[in-house]
C-alpha positions as CSV (number, residue, x, y, z in Angstrom):
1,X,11.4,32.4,-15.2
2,X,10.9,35.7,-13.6
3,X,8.5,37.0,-11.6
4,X,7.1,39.6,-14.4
5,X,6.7,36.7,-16.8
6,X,5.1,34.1,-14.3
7,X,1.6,32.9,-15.6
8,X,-0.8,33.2,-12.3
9,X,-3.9,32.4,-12.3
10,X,-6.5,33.4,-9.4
11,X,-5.6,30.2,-7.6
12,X,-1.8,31.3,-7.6
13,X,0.9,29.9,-9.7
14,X,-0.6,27.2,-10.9
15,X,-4.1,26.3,-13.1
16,X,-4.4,23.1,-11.7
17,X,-3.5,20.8,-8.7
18,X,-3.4,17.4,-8.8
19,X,-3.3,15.5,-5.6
20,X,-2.0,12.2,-6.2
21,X,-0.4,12.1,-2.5
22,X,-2.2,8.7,-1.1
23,X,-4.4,8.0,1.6
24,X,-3.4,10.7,3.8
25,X,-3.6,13.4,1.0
26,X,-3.2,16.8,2.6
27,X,-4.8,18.1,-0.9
28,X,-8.1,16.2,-0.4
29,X,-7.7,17.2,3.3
30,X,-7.7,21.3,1.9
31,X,-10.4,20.4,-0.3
32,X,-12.6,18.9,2.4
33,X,-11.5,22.3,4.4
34,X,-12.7,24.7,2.0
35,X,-15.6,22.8,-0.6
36,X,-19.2,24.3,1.1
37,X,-20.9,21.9,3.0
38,X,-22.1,18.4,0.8
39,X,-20.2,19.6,-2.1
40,X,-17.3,17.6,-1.6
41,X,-17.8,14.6,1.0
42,X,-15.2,11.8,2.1
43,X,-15.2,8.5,4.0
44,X,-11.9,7.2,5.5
45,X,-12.2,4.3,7.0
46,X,-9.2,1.9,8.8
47,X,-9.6,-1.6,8.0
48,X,-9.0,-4.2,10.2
49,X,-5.6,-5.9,10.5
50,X,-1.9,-5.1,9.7
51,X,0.5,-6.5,7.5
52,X,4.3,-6.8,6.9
53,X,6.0,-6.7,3.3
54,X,9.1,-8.7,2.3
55,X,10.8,-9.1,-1.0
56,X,12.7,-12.4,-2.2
57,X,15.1,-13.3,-4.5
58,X,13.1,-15.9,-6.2
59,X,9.3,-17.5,-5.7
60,X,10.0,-20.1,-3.2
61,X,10.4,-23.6,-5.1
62,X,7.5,-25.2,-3.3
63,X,5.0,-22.5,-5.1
64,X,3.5,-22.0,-8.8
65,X,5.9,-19.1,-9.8
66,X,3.4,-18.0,-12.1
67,X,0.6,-17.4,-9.6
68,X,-0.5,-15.8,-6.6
69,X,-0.5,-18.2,-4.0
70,X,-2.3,-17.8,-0.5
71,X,-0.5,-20.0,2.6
72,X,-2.2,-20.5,5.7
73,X,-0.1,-20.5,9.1
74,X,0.7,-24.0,10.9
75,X,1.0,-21.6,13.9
76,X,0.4,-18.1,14.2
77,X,-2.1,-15.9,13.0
78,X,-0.8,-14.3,10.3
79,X,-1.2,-15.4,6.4
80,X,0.7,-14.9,3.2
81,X,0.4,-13.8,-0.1
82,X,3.3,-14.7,-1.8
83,X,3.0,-12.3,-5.4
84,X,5.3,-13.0,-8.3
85,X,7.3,-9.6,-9.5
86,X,10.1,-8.7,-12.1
87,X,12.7,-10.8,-13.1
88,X,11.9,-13.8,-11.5
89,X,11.6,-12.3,-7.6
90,X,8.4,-12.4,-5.3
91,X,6.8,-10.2,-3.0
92,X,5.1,-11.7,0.3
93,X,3.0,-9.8,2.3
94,X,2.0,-11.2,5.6
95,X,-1.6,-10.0,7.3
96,X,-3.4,-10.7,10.3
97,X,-5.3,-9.3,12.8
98,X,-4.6,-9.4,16.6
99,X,-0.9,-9.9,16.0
100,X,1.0,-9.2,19.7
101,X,1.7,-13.0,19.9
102,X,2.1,-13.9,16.4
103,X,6.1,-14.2,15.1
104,X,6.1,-12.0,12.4
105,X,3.7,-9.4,12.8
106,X,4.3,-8.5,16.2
107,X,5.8,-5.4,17.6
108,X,7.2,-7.2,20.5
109,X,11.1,-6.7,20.2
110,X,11.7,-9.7,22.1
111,X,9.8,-11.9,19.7
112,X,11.3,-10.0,17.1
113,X,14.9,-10.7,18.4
114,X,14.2,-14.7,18.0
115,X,12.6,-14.5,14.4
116,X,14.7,-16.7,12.0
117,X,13.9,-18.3,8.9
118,X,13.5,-21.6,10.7
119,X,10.3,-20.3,12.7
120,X,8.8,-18.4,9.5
121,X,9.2,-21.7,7.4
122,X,7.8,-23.5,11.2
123,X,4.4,-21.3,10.7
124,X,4.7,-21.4,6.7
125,X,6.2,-24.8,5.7
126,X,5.7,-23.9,1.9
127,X,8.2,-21.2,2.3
128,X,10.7,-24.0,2.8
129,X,14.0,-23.2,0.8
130,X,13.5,-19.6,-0.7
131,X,16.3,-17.6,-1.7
132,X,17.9,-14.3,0.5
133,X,16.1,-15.4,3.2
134,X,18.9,-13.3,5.5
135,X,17.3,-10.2,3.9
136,X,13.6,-11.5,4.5
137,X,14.4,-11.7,8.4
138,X,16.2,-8.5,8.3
139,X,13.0,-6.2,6.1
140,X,11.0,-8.1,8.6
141,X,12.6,-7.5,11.7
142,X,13.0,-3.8,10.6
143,X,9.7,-3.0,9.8
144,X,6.4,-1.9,12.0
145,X,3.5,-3.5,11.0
146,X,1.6,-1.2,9.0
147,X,-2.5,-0.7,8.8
148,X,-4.4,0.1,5.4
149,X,-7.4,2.5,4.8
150,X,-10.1,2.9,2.4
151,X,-11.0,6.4,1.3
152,X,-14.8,6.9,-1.0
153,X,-15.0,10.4,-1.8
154,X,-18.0,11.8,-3.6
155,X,-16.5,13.4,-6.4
156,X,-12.7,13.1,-7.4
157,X,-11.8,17.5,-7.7
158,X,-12.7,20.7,-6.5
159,X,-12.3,24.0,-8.1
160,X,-8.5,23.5,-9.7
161,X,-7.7,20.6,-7.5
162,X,-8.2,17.1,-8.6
163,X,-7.4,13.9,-6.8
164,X,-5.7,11.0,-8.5
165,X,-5.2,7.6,-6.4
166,X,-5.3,6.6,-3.7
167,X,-6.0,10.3,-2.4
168,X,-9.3,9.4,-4.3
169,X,-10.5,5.9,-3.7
170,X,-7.8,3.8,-1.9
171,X,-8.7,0.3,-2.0
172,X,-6.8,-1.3,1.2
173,X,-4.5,-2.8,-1.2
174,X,-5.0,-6.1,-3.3
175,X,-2.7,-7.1,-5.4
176,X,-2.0,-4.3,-7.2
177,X,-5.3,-3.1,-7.3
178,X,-4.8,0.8,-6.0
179,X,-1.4,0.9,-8.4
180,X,-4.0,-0.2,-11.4
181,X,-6.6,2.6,-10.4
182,X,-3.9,5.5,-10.1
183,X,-2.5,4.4,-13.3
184,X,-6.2,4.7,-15.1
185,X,-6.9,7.8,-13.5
186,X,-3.9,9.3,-14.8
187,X,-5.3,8.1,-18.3
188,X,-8.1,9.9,-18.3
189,X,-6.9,13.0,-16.0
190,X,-4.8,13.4,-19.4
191,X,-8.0,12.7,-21.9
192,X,-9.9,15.5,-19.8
193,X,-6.9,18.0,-20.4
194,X,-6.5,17.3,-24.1
């Protein structure tokens, strides 16, 4: 398309923006910038704790493979969620809080060196015999432990921007729960442009 036969509107190129760009949105952060004052409020908050990811090949035999399945530590201070996904694999998401000393969480590349699947199955016993557990060590080993947020906005747009997400109302993650949100709101995002 050419520049003589480009629609703009008085925003620009574009009737409406959609910021579905996650916790850290940039396009809530423009709307915050430029709404007048209590026209467009929003709360960030970090929540406590941080939290690896790892994938298997399977849900470890010891565990229900058709539920979610919460494993306390033997040692360390770190838990699990171990999350059934496609084709028969699992997620497990380890969280804690206060996590320099614990095995898995920690940031200490020392610790981080020694982390094998006999000391995760030492603080997790139910994790005994799961499947690609070379690739578990390596995600883990290879991964900073990450923090989650919350985000409560007043209102989800702004003029031609509207925010989809978790640019709108992240949840901290749980189970799925911020996925299941963004899906809606792009439901009804498309009922309100019909």
């Amino acid at each position: 398309m050419n520049k003589e036969n480009e629609k703009t509107s008085s925003h620009g190129p574009f009737d409406l923006l959609v910021g579905c760009d996650g916790v850290n949105s940039p396009v809530r952060t423009a709307i915050e910038s430029n709404a007048p004052p209590q026209t467009f409020t929003c709360e960030v908050k970090s929540l406590p704790g941080e939290f690896k990811v790892a994938r298997l090949d399977s849900v470890p035999p010891n565990l229900d493979p058709t539920s979610v399945s919460l494993l306390l530590p033997k040692k360390g201070k770190s838990t699990a969620f171990v999350e059934p996904t496609v084709n028969n694999g699992a997620c497990i998401l380890f969280a804690g809080r206060d996590v320099e000393d614990d095995p898995i969480l920690t940031s200490n590349p020392v610790t981080l060196q020694n982390l094998t699947m006999d000391s995760i199955v030492e603080c997790f016993p139910l994790l005994e015999g799961s499947v690609g557990t070379t690739d578990i060590i390596q995600q883990l080993k290879t991964q900073c432990s990450a923090s989650a947020s919350s985000v409560k906005c007043n209102t989800y747009h702004y003029d031609c921007a509207v925010l989809c997400g978790d640019a709108a109302h992240a949840t901290g993650g749980v189970s799925g729960n911020g996925l299941n949100s963004a899906l809606l709101d792009a439901i009804v995002l498309s009922q309100c442009l019909e």
